[in-house]
Biopython code that builds the backbone (N, CA, C, O; Angstrom):
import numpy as np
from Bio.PDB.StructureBuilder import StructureBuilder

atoms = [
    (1, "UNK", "N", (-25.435, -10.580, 10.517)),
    (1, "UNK", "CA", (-24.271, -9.749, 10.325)),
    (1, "UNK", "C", (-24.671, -8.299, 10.582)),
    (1, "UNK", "O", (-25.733, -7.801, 10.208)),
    (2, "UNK", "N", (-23.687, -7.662, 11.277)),
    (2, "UNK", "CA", (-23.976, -6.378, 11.395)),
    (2, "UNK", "C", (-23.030, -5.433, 10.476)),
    (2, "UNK", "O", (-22.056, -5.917, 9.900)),
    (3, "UNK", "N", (-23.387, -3.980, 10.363)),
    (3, "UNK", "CA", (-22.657, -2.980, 10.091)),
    (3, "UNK", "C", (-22.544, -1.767, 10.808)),
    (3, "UNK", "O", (-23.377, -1.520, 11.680)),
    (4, "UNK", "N", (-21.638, -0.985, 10.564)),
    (4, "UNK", "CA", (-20.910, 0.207, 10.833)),
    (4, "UNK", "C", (-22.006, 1.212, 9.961)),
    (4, "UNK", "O", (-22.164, 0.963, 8.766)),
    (5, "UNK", "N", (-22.507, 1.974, 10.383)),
    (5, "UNK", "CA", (-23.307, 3.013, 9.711)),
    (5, "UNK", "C", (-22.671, 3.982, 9.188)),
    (5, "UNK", "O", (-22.333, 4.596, 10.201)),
    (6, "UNK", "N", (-22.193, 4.660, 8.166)),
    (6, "UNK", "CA", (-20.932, 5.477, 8.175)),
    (6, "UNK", "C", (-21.330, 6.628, 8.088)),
    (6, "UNK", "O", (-20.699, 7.519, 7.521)),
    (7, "UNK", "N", (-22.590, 6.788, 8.716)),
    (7, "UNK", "CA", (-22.687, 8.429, 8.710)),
    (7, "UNK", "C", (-22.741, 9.028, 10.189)),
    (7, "UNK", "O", (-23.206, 10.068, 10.654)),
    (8, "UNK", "N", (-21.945, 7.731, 10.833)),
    (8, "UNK", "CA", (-21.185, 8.473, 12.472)),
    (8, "UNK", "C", (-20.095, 8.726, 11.734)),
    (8, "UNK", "O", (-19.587, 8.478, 10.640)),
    (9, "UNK", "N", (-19.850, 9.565, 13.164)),
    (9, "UNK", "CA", (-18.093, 9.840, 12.985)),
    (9, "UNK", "C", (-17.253, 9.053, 13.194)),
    (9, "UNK", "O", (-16.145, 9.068, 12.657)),
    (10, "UNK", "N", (-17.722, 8.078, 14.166)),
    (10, "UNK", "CA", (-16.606, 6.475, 14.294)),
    (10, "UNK", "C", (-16.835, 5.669, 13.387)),
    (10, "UNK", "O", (-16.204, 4.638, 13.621)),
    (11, "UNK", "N", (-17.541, 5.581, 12.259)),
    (11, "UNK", "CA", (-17.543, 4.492, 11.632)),
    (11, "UNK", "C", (-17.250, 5.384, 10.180)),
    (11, "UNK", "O", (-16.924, 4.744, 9.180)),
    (12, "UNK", "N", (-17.357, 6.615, 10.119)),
    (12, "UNK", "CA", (-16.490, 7.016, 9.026)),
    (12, "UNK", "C", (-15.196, 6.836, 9.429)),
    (12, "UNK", "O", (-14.809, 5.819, 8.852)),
    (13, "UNK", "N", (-14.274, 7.303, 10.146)),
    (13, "UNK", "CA", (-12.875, 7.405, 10.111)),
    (13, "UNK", "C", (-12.856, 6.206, 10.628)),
    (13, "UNK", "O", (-12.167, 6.321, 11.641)),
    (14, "UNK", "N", (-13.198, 5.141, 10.535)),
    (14, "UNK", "CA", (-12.930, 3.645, 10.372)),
    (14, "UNK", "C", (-12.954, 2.794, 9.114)),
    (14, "UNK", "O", (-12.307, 1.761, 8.945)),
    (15, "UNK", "N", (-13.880, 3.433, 8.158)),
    (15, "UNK", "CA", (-13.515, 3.361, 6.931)),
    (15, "UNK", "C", (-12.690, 4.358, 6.460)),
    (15, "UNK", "O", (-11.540, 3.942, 6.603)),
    (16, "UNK", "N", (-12.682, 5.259, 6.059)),
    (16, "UNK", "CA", (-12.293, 6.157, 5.994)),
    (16, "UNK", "C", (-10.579, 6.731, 6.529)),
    (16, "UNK", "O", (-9.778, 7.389, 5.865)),
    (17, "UNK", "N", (-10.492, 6.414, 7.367)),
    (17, "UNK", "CA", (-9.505, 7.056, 8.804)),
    (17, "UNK", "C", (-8.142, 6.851, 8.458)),
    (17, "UNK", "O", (-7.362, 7.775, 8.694)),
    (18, "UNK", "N", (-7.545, 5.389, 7.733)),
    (18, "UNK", "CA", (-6.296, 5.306, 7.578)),
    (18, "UNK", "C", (-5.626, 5.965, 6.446)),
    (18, "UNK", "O", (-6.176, 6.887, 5.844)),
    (19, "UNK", "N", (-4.254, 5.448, 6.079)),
    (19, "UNK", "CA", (-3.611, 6.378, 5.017)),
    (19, "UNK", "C", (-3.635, 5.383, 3.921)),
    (19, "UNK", "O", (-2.950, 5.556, 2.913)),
    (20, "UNK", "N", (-4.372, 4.377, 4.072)),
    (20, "UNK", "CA", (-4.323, 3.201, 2.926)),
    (20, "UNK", "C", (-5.565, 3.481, 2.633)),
    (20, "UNK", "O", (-5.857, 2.703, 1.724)),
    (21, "UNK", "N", (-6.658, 4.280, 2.926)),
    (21, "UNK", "CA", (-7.837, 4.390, 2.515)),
    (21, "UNK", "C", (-7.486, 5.959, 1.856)),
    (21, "UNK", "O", (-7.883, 5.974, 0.691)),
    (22, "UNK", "N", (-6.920, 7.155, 2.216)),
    (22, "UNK", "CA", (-6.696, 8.043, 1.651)),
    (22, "UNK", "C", (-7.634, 8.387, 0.372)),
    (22, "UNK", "O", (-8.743, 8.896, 0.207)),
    (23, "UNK", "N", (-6.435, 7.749, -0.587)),
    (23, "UNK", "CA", (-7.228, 8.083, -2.001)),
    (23, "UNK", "C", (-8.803, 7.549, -2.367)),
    (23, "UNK", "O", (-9.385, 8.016, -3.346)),
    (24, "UNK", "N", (-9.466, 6.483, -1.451)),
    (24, "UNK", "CA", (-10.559, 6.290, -1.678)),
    (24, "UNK", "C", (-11.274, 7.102, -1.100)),
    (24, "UNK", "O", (-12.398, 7.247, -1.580)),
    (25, "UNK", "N", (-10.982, 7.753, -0.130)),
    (25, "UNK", "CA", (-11.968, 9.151, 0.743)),
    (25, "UNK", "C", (-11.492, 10.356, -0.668)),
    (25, "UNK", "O", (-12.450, 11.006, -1.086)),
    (26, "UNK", "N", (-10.624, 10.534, -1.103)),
    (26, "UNK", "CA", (-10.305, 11.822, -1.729)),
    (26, "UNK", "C", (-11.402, 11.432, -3.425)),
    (26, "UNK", "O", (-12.176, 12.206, -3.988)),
    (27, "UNK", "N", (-11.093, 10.186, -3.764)),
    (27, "UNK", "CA", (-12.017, 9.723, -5.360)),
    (27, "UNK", "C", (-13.705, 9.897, -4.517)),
    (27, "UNK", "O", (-14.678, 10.361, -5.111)),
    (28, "UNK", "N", (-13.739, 9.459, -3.190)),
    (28, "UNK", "CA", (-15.543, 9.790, -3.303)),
    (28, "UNK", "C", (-15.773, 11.069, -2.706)),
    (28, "UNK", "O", (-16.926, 11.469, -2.870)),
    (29, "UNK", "N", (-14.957, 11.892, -2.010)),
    (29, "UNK", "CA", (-15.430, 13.199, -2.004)),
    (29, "UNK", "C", (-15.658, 13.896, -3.441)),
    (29, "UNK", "O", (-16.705, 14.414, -3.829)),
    (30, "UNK", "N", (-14.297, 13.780, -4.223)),
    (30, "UNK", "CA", (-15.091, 14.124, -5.665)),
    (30, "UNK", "C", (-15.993, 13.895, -6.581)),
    (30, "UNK", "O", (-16.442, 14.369, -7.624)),
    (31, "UNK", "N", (-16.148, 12.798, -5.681)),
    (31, "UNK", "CA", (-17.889, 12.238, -6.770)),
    (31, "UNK", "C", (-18.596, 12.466, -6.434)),
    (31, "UNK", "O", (-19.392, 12.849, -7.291)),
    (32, "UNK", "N", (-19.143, 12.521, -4.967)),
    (32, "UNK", "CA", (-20.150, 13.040, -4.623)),
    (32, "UNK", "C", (-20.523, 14.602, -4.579)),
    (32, "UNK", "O", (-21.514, 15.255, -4.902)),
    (33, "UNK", "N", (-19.142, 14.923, -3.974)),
    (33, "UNK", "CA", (-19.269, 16.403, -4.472)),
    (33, "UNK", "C", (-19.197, 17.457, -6.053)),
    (33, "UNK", "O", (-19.497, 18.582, -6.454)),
    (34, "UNK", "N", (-18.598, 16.208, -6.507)),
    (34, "UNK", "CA", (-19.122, 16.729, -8.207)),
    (34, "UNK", "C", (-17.795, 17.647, -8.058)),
    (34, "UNK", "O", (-18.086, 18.736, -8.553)),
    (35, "UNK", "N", (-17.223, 17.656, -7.855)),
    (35, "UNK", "CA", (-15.230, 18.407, -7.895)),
    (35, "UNK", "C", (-14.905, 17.819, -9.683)),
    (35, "UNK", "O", (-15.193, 16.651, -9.943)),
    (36, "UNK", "N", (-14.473, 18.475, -10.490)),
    (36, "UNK", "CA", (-13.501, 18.470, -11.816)),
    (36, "UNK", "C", (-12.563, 19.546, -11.551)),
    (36, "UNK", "O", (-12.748, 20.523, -10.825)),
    (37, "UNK", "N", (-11.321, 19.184, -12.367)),
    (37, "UNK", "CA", (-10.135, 20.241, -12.418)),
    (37, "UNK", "C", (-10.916, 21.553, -12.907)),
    (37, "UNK", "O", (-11.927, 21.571, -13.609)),
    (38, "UNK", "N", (-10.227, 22.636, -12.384)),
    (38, "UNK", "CA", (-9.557, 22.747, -11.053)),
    (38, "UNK", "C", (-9.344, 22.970, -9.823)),
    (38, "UNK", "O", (-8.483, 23.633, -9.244)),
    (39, "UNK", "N", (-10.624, 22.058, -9.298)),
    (39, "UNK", "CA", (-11.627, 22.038, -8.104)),
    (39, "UNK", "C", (-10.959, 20.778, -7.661)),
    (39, "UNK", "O", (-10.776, 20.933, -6.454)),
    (40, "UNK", "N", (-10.565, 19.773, -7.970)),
    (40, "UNK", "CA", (-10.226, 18.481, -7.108)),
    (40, "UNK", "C", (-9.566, 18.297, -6.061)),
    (40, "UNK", "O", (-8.406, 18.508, -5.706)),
    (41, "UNK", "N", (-10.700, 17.765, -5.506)),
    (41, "UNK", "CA", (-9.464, 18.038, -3.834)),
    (41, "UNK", "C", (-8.367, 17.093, -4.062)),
    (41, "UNK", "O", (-8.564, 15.956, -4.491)),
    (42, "UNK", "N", (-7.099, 17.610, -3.747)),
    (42, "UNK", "CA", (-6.103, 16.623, -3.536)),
    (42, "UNK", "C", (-5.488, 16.482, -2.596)),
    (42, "UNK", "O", (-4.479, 15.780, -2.661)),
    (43, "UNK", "N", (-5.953, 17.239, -1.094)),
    (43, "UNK", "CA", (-5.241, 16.764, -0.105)),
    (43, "UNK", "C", (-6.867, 16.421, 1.100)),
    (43, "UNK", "O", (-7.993, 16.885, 0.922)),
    (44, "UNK", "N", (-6.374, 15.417, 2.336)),
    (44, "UNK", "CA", (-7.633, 15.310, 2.810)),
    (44, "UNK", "C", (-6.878, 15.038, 4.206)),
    (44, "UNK", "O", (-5.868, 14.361, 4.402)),
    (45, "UNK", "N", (-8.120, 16.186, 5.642)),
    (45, "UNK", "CA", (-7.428, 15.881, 6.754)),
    (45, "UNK", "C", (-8.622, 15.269, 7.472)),
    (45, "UNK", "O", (-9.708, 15.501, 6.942)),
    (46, "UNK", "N", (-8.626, 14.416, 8.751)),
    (46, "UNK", "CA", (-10.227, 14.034, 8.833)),
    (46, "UNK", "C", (-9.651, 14.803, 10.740)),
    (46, "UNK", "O", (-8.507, 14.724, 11.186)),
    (47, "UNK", "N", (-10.669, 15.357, 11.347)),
    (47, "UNK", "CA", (-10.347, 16.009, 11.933)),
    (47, "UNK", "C", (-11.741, 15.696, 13.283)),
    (47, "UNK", "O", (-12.911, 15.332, 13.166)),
    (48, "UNK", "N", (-10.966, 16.022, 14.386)),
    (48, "UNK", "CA", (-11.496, 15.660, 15.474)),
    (48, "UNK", "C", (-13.409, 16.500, 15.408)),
    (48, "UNK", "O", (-13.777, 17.661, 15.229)),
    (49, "UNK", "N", (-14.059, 15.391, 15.617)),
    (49, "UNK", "CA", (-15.537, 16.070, 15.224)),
    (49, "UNK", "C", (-16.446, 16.696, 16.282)),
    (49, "UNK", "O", (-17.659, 16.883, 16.187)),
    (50, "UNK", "N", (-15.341, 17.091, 17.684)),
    (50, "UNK", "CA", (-16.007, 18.430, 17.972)),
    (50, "UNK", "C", (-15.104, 19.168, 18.915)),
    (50, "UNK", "O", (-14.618, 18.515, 19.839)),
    (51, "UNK", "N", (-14.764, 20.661, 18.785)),
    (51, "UNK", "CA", (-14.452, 21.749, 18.486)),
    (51, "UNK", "C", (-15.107, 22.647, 19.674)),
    (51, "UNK", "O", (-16.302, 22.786, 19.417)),
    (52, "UNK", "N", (-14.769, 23.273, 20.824)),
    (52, "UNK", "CA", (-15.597, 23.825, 21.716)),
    (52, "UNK", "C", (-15.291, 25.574, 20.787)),
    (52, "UNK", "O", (-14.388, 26.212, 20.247)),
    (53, "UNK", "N", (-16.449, 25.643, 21.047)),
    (53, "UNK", "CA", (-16.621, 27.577, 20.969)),
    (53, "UNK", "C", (-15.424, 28.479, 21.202)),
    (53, "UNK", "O", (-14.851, 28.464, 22.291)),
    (54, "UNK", "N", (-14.910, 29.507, 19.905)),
    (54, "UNK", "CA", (-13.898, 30.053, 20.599)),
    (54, "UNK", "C", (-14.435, 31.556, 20.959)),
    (54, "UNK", "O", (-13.716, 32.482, 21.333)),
    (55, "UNK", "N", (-16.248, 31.618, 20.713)),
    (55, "UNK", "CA", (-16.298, 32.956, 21.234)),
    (55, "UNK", "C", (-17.512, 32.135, 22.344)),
    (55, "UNK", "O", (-18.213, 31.141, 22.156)),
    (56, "UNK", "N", (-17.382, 32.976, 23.426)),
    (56, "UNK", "CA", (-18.619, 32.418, 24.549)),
    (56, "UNK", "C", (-20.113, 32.871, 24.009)),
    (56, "UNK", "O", (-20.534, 33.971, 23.650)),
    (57, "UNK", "N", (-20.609, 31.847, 24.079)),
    (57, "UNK", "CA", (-22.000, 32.120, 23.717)),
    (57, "UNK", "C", (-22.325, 31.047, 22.558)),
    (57, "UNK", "O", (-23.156, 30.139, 22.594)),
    (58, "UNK", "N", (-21.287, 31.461, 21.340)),
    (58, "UNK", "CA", (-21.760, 30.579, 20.406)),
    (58, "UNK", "C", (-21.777, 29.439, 20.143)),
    (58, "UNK", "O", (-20.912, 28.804, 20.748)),
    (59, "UNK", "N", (-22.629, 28.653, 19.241)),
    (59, "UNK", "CA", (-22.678, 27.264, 19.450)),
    (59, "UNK", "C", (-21.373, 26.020, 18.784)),
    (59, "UNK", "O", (-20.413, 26.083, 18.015)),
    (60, "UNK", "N", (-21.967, 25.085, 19.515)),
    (60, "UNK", "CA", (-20.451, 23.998, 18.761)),
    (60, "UNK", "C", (-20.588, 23.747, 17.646)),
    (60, "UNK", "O", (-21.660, 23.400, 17.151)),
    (61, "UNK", "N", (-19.127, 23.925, 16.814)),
    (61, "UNK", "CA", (-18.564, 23.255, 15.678)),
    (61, "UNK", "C", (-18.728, 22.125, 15.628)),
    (61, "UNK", "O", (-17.936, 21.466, 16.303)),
    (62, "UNK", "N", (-19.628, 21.473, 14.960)),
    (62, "UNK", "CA", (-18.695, 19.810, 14.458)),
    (62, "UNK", "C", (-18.182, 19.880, 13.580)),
    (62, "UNK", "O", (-18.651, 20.802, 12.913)),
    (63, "UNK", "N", (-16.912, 19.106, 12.816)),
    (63, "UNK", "CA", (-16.573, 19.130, 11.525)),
    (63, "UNK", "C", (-16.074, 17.380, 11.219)),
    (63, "UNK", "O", (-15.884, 16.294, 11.766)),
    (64, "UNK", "N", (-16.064, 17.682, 10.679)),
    (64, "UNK", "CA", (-15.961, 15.855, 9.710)),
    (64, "UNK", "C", (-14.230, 15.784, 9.168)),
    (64, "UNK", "O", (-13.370, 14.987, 9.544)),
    (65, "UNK", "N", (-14.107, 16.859, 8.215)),
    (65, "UNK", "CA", (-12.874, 16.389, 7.093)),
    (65, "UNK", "C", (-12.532, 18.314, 6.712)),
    (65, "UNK", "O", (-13.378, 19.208, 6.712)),
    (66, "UNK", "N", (-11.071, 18.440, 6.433)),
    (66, "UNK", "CA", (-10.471, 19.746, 5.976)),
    (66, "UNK", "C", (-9.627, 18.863, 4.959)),
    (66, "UNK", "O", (-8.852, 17.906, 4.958)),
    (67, "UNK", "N", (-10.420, 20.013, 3.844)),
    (67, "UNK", "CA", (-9.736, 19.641, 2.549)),
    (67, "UNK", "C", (-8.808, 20.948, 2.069)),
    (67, "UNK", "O", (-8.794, 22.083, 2.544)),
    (68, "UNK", "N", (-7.975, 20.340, 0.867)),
    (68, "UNK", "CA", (-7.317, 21.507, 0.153)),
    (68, "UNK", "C", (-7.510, 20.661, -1.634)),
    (68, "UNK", "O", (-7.402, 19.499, -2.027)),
    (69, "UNK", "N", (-7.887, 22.197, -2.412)),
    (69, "UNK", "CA", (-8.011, 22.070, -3.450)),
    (69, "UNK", "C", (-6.946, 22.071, -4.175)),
    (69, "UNK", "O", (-5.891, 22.202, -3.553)),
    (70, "UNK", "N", (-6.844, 21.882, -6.177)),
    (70, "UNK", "CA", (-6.106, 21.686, -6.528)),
    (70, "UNK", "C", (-5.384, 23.349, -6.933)),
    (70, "UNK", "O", (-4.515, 23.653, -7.751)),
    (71, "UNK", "N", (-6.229, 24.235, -5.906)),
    (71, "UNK", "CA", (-5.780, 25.796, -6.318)),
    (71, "UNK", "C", (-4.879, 26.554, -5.011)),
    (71, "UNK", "O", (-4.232, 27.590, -4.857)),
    (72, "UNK", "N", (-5.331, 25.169, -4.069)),
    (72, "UNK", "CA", (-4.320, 25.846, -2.500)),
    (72, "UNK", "C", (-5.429, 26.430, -1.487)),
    (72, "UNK", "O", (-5.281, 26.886, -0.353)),
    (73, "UNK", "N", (-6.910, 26.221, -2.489)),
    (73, "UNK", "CA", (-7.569, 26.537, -1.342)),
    (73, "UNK", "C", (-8.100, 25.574, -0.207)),
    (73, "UNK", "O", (-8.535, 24.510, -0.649)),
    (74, "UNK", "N", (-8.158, 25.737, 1.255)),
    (74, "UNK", "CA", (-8.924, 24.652, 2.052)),
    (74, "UNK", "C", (-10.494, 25.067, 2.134)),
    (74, "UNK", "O", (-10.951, 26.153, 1.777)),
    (75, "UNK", "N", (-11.146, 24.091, 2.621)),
    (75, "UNK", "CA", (-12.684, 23.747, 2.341)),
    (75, "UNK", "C", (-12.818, 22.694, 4.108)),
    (75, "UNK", "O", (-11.945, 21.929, 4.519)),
    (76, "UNK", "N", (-13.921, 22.953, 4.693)),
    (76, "UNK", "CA", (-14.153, 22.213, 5.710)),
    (76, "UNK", "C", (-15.355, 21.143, 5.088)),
    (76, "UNK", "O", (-16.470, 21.625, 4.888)),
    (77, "UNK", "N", (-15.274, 20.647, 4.985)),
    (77, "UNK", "CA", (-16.603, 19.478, 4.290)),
    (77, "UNK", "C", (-16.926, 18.447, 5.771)),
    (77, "UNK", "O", (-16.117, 17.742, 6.375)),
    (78, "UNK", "N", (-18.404, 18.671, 6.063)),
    (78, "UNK", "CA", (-19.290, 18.725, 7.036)),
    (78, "UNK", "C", (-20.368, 17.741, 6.518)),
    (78, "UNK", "O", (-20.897, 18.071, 5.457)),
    (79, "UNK", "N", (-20.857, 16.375, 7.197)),
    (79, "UNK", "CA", (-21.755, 15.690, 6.939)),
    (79, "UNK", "C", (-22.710, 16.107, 8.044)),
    (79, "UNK", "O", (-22.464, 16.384, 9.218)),
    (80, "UNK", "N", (-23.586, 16.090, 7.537)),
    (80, "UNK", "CA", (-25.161, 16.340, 8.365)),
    (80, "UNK", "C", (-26.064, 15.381, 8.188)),
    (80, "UNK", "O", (-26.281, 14.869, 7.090)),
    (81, "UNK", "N", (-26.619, 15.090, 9.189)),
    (81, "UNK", "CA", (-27.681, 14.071, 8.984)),
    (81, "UNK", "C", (-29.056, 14.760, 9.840)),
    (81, "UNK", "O", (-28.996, 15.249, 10.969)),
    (82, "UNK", "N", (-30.400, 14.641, 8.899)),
    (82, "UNK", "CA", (-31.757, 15.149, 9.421)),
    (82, "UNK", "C", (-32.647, 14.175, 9.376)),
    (82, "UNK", "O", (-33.348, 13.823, 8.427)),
    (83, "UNK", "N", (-32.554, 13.560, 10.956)),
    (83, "UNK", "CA", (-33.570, 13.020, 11.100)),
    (83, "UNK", "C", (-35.224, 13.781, 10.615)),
    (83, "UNK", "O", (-35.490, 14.981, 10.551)),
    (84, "UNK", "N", (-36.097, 12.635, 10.338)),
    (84, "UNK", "CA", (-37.205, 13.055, 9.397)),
    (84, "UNK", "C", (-38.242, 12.502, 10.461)),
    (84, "UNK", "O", (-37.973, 11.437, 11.016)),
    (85, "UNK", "N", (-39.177, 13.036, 10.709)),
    (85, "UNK", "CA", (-40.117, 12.302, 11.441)),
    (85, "UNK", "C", (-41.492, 12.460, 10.292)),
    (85, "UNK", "O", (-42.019, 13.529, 9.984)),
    (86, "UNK", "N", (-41.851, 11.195, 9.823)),
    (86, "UNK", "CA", (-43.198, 11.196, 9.103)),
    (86, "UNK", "C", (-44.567, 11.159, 9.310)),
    (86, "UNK", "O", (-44.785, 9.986, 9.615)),
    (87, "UNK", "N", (-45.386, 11.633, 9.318)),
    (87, "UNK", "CA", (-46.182, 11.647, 10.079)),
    (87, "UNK", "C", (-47.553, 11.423, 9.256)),
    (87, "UNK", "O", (-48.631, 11.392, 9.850)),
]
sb = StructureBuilder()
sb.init_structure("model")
sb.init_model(0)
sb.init_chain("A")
sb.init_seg("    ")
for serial, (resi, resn, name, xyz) in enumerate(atoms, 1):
    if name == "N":
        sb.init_residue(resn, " ", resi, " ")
    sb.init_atom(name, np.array(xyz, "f"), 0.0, 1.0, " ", f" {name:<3s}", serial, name[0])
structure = sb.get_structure()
């Protein structure tokens, strides 16, 4: 059996991606991110994960997910992954 690794971007917004999954992306962003009132995100957008430069020169945006808090503020929440080489 195989899996979906979900720390791509296609296999997050495949878990993740629909509106029947919604509230389960919005309950584990707050857990992992450790969010309590009146920090909880309650709205969640998952957003195309790359973004060309709007000044020349500088480098590309990726972004993952645009949130809004329970104060009206938005938040871009960005997964990163660092490969480790051990040596």
């Amino acid at each position: 059996m195989r899996f979906l690794n979900p720390k791509t971007d296609f296999a997050f917004k495949k878990i993740f991606g629909s509106e029947q999954s919604r509230d389960i992306l919005l309950s584990f962003l707050n857990a992992i991110l450790g969010l309590t009132h009146p920090y909880c995100i309650e709205d969640v957008q998952i957003l195309d994960p790359y973004l060309a430069p709007k000044i020349q020169g500088m480098k590309d945006t990726y972004l993952d997910v645009r949130v809004k808090d329970e104060q009206g503020r938005s938040y871009i929440v960005e997964m990163q992954v660092l490969k480790r080489c051990w040596f």
